[in-house]
C-alpha positions in Angstrom: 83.0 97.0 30.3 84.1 93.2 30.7 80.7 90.9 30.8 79.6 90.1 34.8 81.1 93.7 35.7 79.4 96.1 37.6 79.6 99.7 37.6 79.3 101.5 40.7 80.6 105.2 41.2 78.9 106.4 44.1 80.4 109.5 44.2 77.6 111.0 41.3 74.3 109.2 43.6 75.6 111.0 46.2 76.2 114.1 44.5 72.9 114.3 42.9 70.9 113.2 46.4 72.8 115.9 48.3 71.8 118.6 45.3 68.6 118.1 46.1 68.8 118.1 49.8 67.5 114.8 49.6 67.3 113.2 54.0 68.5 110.0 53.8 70.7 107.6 55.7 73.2 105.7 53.9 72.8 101.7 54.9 73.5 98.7 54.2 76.8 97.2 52.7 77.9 100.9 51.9 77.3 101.9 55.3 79.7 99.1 56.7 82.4 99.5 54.0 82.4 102.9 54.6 82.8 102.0 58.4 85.6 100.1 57.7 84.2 96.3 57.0 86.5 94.4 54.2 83.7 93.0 52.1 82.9 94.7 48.5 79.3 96.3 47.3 78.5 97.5 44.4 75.5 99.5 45.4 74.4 102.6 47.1 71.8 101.6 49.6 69.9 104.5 51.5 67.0 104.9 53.5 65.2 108.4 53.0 62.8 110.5 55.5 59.9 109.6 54.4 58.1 113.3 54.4 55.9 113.5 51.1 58.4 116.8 50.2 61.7 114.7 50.3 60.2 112.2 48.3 59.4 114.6 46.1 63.1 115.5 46.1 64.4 112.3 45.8 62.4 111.7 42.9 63.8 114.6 41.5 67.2 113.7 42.2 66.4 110.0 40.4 65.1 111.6 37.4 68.5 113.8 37.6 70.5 110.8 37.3 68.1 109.5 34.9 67.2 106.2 37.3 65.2 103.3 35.6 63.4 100.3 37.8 65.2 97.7 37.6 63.5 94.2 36.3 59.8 96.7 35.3 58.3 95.0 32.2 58.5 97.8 29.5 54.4 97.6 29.0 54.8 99.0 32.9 57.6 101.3 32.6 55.9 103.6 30.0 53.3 104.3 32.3 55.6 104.8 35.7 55.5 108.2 37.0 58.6 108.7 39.2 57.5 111.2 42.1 57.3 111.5 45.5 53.9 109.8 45.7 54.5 106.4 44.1 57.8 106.0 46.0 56.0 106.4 49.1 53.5 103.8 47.6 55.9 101.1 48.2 58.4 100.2 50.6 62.0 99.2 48.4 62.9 99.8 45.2 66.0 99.2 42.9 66.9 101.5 40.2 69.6 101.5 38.1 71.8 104.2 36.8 74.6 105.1 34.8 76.4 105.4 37.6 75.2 101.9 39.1 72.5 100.6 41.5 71.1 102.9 43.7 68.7 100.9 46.6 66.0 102.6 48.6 64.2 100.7 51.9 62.0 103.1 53.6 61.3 100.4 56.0 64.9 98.7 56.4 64.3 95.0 58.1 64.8 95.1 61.5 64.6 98.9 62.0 61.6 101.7 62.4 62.9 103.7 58.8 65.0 107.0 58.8 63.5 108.1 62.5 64.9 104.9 63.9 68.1 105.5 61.9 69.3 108.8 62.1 69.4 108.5 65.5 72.6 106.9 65.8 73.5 107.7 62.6 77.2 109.4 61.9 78.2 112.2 59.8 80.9 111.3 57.5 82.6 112.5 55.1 83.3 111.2 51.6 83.5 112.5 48.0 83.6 116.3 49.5 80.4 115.8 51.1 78.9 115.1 54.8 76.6 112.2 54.7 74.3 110.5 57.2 75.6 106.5 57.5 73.9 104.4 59.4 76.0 102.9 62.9 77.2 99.7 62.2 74.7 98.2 65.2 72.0 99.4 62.8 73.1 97.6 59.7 74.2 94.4 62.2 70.5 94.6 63.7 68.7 95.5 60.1 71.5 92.1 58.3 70.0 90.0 60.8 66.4 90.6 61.0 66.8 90.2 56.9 67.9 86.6 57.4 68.9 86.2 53.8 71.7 84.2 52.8 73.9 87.5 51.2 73.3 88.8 54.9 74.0 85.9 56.9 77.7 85.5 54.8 78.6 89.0 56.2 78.0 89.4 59.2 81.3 87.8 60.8 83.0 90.7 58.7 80.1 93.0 60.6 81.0 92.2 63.9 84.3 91.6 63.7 84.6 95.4 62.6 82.1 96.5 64.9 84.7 94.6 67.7 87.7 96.5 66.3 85.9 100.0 66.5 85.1 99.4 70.5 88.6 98.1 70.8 89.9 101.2 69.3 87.8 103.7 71.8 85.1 105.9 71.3 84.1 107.0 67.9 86.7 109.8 66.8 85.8 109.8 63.1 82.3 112.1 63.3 83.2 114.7 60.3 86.3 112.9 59.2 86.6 111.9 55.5 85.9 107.9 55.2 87.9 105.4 53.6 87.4 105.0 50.1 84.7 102.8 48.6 85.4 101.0 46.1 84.5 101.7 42.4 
């Protein structure tokens, strides 16, 4: 792989979540490309149920795709037990796979978690599978409550989709297969 590139095939997150019947709401930049926005991402960003047993699976499903936290000092990482518990312990973590950057915020800015989100959230599917993304108010509402620079620089694109989707009429895509993400 040329230096500066980035892997991400999120097809194989996905996959591995979905074996483990992980809940979880796909957000974030993923959540608007796959809604139709024009900018690029190269990571899967999802926020899970927060119930100690889907931890547990989601931990399982990281230790599937043999996940590693990203920027943890190596005296650290011998010692990190990936389960259910210490992912509840905190509140966004970034690991890194073979497959690329998967993201997890159990507490996404701006929103209440998965309760909040899966409440508008819309089925959609991609790679073979139905997954739960996040409706693009949510990731507009969760960008801007983040208030980083990243997030301010997309948000035109956000809205501007967002515009184009009411312009088009109600949402006619629940169970339809999204456009590709890029990988």
């Amino acid at each position: 792989m040329p230096e500066g590139a980035r892997l991400f095939r999120p097809a194989p997150l996905l996959q591995a979540l979905e074996a483990e019947g992980v809940r979880y709401v796909v957000i974030g930049a993923t959540a608007a490309v796959i809604q139709g926005a024009t900018h690029v991402t190269f990571d899967l960003d999802i926020c899970p149920d927060r119930e100690r047993a889907n931890l547990d699976r989601l931990a399982a499903a990281l230790r599937h795709l043999e996940a590693r936290v990203y920027d943890m000092p190596s005296e650290v990482a011998g010692a990190f037990q990936l389960d259910g518990a210490t992912l509840a312990n905190g509140s966004a973590w970034k690991f890194l796979t073979d497959h690329g950057e998967l993201d997890i915020a159990l507490d996404p800015d701006g929103t209440r978690g998965y309760k909040d989100l899966i409440r508008s959230a819309v089925d959609t599917e991609v790679y073979g599978l139905t997954i739960k993304v996040a409706a693009l108010e949510d990731v507009i509402r969760s960008k801007e409550a983040a208030d980083r620079p990243r997030d301010r620089a997309v948000l035109p694109d956000l809205r501007r989709t967002l515009e184009l989707k009411r312009l088009s009429g109600p949402d006619d895509r629940r169970g339809q297969e999204a456009p590709p993400l890029r990988s």
